[in-house]
PDB file of N, CA, C, O and CB in Angstrom:
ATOM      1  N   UNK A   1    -126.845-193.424  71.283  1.00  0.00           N
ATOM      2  CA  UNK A   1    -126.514-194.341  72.349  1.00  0.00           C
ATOM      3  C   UNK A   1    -125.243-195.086  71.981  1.00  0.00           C
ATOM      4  O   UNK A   1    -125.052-195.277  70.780  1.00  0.00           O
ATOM      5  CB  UNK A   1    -127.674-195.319  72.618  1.00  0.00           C
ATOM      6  N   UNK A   2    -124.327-195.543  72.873  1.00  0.00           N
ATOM      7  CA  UNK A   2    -123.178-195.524  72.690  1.00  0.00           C
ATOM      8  C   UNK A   2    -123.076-197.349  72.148  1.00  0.00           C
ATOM      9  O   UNK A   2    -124.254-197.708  72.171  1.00  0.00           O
ATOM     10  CB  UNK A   2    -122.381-194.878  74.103  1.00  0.00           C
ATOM     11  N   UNK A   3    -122.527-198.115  71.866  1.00  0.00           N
ATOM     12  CA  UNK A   3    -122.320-199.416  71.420  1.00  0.00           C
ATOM     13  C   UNK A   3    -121.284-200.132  72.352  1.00  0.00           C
ATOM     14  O   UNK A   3    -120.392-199.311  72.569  1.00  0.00           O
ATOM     15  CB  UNK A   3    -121.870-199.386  69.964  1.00  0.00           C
ATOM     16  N   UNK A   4    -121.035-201.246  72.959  1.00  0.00           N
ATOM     17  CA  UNK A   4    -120.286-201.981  73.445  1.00  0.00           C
ATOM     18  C   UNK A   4    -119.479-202.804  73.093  1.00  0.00           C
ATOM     19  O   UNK A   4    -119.791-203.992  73.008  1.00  0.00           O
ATOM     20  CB  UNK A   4    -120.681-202.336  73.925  1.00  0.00           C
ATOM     21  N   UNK A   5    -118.255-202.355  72.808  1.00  0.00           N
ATOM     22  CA  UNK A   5    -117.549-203.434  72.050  1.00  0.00           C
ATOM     23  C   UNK A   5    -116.988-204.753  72.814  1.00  0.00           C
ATOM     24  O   UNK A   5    -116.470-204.769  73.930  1.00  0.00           O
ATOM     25  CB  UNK A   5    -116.388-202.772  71.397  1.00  0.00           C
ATOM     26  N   UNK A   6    -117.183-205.709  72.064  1.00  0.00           N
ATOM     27  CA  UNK A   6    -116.676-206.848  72.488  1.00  0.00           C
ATOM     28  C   UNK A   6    -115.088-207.160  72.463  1.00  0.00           C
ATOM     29  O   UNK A   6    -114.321-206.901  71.536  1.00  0.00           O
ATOM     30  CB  UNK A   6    -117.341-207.726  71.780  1.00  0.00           C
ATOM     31  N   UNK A   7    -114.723-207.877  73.895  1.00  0.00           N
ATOM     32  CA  UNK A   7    -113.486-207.792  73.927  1.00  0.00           C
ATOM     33  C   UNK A   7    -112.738-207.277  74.840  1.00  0.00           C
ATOM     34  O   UNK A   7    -113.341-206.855  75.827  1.00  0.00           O
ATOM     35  CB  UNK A   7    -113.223-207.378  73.117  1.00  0.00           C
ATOM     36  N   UNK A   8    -111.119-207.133  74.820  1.00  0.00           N
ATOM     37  CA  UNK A   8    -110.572-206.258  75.967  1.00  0.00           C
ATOM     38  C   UNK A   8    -109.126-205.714  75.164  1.00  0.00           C
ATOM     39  O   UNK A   8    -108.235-206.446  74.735  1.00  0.00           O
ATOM     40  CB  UNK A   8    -110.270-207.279  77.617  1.00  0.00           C
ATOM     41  N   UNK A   9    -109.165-204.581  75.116  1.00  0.00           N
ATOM     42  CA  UNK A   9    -108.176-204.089  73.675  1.00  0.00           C
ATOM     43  C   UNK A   9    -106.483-203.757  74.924  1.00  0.00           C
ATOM     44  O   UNK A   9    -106.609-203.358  76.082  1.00  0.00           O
ATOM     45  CB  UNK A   9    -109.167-201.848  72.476  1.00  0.00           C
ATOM     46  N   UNK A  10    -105.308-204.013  74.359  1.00  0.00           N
ATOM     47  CA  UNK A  10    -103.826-203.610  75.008  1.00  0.00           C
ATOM     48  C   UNK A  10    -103.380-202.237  74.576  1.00  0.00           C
ATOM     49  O   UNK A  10    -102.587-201.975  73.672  1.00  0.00           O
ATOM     50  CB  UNK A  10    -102.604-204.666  74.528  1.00  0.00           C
ATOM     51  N   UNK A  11    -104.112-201.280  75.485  1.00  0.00           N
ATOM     52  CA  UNK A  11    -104.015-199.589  75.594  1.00  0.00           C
ATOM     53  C   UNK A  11    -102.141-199.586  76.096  1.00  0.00           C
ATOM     54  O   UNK A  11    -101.227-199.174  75.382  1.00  0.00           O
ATOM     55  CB  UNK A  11    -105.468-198.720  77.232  1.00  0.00           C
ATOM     56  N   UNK A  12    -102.033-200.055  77.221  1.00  0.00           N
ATOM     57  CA  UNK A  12    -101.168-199.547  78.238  1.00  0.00           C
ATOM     58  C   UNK A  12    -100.533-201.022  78.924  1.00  0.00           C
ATOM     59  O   UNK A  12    -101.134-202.023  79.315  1.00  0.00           O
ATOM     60  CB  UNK A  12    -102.097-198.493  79.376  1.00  0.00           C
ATOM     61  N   UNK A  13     -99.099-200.711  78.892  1.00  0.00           N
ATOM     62  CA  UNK A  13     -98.753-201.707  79.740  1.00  0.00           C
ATOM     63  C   UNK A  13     -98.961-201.929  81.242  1.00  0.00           C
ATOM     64  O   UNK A  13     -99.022-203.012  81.824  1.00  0.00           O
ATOM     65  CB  UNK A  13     -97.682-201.747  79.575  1.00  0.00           C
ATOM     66  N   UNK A  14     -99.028-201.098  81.590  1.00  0.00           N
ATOM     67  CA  UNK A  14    -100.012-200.849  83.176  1.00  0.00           C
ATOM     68  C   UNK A  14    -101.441-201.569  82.768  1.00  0.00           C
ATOM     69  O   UNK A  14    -102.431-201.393  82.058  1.00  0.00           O
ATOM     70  CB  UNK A  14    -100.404-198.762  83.678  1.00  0.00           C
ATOM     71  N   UNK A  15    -100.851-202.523  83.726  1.00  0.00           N
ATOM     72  CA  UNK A  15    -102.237-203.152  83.310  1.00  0.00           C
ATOM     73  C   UNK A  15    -103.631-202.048  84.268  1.00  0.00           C
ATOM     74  O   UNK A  15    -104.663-201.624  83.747  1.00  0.00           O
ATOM     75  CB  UNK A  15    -102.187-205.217  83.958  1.00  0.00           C
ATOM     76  N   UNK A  16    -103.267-201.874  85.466  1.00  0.00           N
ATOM     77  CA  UNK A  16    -104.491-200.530  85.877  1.00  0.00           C
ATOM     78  C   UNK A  16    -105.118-199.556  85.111  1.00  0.00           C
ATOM     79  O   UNK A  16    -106.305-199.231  85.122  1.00  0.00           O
ATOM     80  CB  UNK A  16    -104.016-199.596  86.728  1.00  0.00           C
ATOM     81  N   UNK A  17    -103.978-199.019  84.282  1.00  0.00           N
ATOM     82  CA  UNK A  17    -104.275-198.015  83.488  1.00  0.00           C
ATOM     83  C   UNK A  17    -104.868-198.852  82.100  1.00  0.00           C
ATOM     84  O   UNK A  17    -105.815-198.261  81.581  1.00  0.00           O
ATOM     85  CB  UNK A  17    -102.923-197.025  83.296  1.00  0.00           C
ATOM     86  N   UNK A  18    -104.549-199.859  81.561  1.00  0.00           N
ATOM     87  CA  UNK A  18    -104.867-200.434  80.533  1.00  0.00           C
ATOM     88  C   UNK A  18    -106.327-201.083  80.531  1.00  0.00           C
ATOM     89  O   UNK A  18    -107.127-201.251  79.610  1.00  0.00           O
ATOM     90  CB  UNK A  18    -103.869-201.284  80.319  1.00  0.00           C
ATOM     91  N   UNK A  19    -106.410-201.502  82.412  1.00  0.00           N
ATOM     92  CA  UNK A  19    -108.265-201.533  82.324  1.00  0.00           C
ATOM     93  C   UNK A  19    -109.116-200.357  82.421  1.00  0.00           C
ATOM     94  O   UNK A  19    -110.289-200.690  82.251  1.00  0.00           O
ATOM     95  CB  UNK A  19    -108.917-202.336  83.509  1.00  0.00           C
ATOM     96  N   UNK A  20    -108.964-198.982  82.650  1.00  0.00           N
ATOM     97  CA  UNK A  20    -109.369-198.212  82.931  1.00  0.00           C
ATOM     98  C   UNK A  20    -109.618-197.596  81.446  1.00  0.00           C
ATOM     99  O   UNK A  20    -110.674-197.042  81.140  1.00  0.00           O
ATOM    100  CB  UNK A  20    -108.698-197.718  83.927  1.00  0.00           C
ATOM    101  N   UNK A  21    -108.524-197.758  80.568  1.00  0.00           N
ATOM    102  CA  UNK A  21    -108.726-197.446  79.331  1.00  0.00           C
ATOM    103  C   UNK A  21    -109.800-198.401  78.595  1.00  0.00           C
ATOM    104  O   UNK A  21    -110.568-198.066  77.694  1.00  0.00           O
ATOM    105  CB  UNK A  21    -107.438-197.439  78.719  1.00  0.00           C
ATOM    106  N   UNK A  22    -109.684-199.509  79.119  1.00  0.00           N
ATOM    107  CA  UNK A  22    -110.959-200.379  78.310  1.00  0.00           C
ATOM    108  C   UNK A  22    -112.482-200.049  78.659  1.00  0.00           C
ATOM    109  O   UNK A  22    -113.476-200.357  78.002  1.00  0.00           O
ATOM    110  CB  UNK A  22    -110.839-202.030  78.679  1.00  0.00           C
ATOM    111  N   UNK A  23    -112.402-199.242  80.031  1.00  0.00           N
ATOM    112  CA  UNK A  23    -113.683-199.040  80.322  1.00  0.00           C
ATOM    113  C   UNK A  23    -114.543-198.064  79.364  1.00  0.00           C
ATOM    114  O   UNK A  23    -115.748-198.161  79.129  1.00  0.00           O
ATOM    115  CB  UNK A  23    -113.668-198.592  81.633  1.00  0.00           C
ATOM    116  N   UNK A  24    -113.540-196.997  78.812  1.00  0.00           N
ATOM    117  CA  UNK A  24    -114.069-195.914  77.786  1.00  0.00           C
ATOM    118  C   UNK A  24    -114.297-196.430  77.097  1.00  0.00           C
ATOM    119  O   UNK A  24    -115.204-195.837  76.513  1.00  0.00           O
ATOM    120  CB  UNK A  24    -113.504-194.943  77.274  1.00  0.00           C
ATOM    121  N   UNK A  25    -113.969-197.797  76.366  1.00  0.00           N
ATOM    122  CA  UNK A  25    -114.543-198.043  74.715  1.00  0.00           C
ATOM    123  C   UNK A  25    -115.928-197.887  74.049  1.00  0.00           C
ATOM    124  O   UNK A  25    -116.163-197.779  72.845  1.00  0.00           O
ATOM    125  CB  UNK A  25    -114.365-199.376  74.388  1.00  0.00           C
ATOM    126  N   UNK A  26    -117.191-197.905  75.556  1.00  0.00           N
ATOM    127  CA  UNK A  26    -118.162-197.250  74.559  1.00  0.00           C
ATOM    128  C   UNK A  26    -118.069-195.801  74.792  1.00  0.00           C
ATOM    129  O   UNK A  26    -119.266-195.542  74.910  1.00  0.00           O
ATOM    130  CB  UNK A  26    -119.695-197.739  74.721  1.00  0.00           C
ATOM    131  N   UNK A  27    -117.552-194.863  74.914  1.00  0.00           N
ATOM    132  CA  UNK A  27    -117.440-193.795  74.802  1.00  0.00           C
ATOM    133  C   UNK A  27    -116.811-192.854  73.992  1.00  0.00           C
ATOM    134  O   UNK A  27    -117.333-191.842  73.527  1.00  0.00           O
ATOM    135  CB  UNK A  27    -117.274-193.709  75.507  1.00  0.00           C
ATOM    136  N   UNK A  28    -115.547-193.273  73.831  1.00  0.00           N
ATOM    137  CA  UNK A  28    -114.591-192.712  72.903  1.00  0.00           C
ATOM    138  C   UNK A  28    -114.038-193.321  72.370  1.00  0.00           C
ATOM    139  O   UNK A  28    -113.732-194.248  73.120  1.00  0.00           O
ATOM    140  CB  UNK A  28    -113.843-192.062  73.184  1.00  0.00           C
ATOM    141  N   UNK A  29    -113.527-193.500  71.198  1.00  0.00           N
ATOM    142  CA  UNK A  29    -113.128-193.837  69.815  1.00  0.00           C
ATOM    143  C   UNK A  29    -111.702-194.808  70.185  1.00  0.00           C
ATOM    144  O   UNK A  29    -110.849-194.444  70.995  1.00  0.00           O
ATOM    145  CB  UNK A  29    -112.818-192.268  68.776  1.00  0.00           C
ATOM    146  N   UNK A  30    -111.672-195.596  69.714  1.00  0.00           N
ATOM    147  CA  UNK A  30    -110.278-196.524  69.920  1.00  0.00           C
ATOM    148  C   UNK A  30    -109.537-195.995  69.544  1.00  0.00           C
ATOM    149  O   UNK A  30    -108.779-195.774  70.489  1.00  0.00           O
ATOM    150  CB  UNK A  30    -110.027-197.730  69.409  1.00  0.00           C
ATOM    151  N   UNK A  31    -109.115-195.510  68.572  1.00  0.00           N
ATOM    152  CA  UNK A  31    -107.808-193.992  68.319  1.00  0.00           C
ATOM    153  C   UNK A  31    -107.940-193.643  69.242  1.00  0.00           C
ATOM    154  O   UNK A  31    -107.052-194.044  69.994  1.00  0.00           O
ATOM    155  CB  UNK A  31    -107.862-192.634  67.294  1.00  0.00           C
ATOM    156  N   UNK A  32    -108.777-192.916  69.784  1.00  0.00           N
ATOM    157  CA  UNK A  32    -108.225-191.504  70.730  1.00  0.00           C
ATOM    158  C   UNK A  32    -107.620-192.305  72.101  1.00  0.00           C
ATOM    159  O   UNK A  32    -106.694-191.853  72.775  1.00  0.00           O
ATOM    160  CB  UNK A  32    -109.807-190.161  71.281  1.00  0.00           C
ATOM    161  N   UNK A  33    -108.150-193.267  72.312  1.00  0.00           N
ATOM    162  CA  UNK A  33    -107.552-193.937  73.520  1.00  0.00           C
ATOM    163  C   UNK A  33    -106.354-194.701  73.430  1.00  0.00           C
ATOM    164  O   UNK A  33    -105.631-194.853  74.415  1.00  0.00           O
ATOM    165  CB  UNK A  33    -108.433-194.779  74.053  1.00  0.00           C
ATOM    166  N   UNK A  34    -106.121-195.142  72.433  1.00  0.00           N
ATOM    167  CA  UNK A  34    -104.700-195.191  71.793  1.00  0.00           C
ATOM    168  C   UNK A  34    -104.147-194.109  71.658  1.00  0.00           C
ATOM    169  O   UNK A  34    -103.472-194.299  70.646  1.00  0.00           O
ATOM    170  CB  UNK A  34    -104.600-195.710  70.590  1.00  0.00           C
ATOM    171  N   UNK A  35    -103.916-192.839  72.060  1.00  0.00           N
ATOM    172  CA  UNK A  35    -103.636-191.652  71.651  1.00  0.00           C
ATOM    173  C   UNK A  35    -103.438-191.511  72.863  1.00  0.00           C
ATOM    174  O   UNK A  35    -102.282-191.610  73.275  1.00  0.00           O
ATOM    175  CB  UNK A  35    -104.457-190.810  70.877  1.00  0.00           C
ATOM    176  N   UNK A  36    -104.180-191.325  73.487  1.00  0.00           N
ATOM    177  CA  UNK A  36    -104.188-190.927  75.274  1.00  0.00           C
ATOM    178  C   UNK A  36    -103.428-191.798  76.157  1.00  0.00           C
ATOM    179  O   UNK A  36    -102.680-191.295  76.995  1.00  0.00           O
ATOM    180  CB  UNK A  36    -105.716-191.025  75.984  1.00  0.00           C
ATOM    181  N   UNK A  37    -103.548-193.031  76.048  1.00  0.00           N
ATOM    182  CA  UNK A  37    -102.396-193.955  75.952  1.00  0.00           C
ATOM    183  C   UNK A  37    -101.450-193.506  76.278  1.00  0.00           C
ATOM    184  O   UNK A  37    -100.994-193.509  77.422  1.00  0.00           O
ATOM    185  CB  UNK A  37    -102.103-194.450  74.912  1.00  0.00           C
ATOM    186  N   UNK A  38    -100.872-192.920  75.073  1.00  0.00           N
ATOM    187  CA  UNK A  38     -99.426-192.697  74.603  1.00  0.00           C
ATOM    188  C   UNK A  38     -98.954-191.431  75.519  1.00  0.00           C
ATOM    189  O   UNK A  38     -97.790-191.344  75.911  1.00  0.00           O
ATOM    190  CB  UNK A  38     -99.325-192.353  72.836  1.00  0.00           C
ATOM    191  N   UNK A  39     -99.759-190.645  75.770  1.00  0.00           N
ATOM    192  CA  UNK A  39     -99.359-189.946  76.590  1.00  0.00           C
ATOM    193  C   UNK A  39     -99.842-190.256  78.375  1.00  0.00           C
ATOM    194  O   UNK A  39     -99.332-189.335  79.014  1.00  0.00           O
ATOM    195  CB  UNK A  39     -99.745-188.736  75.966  1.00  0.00           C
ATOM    196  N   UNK A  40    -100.135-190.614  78.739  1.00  0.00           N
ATOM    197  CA  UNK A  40    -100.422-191.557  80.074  1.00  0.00           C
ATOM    198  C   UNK A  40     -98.836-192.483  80.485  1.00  0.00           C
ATOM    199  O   UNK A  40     -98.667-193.565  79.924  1.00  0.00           O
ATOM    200  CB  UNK A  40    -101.936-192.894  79.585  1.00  0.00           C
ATOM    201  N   UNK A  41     -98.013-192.083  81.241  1.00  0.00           N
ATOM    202  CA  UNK A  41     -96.675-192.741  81.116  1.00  0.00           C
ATOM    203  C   UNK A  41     -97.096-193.210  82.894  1.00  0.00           C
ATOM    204  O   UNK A  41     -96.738-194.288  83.369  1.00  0.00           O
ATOM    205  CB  UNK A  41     -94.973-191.505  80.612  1.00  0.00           C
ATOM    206  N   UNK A  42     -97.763-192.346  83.546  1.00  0.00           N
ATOM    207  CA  UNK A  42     -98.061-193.201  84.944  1.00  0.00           C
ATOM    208  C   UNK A  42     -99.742-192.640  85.297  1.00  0.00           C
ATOM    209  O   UNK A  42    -100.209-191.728  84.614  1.00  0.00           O
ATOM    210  CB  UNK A  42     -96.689-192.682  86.482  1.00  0.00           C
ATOM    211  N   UNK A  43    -100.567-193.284  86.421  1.00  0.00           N
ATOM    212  CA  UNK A  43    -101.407-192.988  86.852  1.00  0.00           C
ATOM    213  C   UNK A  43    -101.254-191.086  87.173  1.00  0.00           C
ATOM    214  O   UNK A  43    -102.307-190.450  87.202  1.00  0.00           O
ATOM    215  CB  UNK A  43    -101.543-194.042  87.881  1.00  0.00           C
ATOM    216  N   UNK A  44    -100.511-190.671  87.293  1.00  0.00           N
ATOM    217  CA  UNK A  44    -100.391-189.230  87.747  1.00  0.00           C
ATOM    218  C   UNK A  44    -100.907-188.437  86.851  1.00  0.00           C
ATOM    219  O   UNK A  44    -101.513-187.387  87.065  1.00  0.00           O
ATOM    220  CB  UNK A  44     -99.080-188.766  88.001  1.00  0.00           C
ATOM    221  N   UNK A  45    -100.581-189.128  85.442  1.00  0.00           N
ATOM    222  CA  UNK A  45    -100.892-188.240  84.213  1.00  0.00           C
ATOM    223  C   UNK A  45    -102.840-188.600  83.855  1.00  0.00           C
ATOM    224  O   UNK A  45    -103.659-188.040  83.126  1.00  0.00           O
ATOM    225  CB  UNK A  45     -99.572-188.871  82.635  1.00  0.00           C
ATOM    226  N   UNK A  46    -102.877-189.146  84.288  1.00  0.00           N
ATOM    227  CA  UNK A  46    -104.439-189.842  84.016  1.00  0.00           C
ATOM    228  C   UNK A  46    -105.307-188.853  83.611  1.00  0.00           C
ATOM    229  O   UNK A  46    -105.745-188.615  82.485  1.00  0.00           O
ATOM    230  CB  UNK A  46    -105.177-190.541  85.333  1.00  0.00           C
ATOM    231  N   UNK A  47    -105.601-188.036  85.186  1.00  0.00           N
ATOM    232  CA  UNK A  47    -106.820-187.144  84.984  1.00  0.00           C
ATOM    233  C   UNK A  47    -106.316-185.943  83.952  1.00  0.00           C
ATOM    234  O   UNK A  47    -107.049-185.686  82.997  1.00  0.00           O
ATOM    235  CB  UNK A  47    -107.390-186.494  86.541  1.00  0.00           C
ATOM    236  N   UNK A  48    -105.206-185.280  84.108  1.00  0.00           N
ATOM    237  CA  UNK A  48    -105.736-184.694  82.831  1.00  0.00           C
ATOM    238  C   UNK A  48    -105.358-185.105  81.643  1.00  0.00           C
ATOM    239  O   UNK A  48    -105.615-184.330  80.722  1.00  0.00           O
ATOM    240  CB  UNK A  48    -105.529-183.490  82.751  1.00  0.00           C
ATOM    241  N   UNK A  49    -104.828-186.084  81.383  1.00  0.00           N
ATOM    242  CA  UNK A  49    -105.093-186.248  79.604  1.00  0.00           C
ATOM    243  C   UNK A  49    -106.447-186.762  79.260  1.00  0.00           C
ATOM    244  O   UNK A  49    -106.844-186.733  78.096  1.00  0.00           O
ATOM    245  CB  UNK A  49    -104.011-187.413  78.829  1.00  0.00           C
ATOM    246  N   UNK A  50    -107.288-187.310  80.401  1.00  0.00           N
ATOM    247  CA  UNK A  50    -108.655-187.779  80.299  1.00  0.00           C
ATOM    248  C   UNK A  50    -109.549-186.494  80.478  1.00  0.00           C
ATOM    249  O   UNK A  50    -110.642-186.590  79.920  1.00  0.00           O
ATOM    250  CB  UNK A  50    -108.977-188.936  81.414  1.00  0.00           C
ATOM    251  N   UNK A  51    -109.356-185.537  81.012  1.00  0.00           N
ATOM    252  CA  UNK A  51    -110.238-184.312  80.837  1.00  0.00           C
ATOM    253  C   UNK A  51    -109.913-184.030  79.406  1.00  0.00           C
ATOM    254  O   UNK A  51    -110.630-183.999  78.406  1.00  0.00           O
ATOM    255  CB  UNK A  51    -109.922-183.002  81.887  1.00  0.00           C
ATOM    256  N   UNK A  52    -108.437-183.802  79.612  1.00  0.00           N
ATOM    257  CA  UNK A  52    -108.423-183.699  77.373  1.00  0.00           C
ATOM    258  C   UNK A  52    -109.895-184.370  76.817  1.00  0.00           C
ATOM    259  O   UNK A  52    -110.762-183.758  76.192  1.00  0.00           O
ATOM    260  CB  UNK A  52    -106.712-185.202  76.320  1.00  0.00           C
ATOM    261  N   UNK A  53    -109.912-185.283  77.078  1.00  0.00           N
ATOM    262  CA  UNK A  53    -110.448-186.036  75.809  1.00  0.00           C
ATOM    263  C   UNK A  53    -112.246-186.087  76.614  1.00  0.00           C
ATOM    264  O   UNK A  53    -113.231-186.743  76.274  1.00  0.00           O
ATOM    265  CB  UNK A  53    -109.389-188.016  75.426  1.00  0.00           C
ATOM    266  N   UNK A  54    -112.134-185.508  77.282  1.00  0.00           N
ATOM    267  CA  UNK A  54    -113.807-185.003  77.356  1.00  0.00           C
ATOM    268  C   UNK A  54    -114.103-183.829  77.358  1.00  0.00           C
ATOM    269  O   UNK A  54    -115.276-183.489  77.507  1.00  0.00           O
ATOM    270  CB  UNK A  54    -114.547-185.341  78.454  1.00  0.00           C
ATOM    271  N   UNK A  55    -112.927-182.778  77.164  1.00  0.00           N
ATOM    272  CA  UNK A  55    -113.693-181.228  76.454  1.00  0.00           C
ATOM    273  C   UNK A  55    -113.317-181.689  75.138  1.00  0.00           C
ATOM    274  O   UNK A  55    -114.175-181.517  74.273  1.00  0.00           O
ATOM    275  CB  UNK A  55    -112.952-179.355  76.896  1.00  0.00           C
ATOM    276  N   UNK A  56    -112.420-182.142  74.844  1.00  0.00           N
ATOM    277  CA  UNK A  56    -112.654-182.549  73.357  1.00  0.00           C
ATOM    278  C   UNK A  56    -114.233-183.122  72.697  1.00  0.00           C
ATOM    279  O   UNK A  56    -114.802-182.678  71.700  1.00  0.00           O
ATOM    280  CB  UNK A  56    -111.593-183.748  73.166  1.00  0.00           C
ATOM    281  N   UNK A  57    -114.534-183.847  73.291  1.00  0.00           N
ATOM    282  CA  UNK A  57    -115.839-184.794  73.023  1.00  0.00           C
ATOM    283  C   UNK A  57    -116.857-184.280  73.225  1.00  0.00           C
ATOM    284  O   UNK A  57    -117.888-184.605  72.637  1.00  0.00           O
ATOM    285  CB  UNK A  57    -115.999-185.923  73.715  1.00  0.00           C
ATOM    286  N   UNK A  58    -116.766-183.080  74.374  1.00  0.00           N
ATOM    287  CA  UNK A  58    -118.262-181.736  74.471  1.00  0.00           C
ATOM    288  C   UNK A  58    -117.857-180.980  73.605  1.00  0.00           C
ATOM    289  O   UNK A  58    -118.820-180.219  73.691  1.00  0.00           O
ATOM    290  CB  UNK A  58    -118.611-180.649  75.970  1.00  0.00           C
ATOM    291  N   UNK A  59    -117.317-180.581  72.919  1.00  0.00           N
ATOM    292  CA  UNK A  59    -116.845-179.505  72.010  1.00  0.00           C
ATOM    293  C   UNK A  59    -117.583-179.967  70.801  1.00  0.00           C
ATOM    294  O   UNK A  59    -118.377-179.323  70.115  1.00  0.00           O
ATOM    295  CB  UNK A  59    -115.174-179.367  71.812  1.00  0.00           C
ATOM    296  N   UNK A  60    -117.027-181.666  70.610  1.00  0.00           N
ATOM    297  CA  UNK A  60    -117.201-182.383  69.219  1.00  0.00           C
ATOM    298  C   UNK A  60    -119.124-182.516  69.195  1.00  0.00           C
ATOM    299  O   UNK A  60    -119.818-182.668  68.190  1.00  0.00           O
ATOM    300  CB  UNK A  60    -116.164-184.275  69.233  1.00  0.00           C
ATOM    301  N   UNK A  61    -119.555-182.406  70.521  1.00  0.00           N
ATOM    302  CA  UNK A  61    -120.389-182.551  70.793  1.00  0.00           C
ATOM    303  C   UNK A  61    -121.335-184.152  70.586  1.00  0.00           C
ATOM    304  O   UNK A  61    -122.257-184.524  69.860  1.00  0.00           O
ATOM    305  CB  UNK A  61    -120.622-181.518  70.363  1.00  0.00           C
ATOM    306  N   UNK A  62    -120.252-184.946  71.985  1.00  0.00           N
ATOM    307  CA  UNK A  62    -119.885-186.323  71.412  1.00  0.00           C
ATOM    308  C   UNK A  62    -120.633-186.665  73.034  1.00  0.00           C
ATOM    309  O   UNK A  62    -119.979-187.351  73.821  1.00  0.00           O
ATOM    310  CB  UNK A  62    -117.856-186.822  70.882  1.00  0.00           C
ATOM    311  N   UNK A  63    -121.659-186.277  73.339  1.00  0.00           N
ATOM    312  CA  UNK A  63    -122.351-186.706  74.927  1.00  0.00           C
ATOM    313  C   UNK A  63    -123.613-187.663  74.717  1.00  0.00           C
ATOM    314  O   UNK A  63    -124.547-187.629  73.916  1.00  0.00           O
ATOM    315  CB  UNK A  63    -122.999-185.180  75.872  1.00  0.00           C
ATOM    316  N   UNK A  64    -123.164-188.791  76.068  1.00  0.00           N
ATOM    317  CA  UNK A  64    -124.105-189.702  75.532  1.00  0.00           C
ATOM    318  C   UNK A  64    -125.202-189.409  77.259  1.00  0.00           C
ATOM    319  O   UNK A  64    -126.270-189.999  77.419  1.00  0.00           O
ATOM    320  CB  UNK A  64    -123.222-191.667  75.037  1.00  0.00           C
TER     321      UNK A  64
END
């Protein structure tokens, strides 16, 4: 079961994209969303660098 972190972490200067990234924190790893981040330069890029990082996480076999 996944844990809730306390807080609200600065992913993205978009702030849209920067709450949307806070919503994953119990899900995926603060690296990787710092990672995904970095490649996220507008909302356009969203869905797939975020599918990235959920066949990554079924693969890792990381399902909550």
């Amino acid at each position: 079961m996944p844990t809730f972190p306390i807080g609200y972490r600065s992913f993205h200067a978009h702030p849209s994209l920067n709450f949307e990234l806070n919503r994953w924190l119990a899900a995926l790893p603060e690296a990787e969303l710092v990672a995904a981040a970095a490649r996220i330069p507008s909302a356009r890029e969203w869905p797939g660098v975020m599918l990235e990082c959920a066949d990554r996480a079924e693969r890792e076999g990381r399902l909550y």
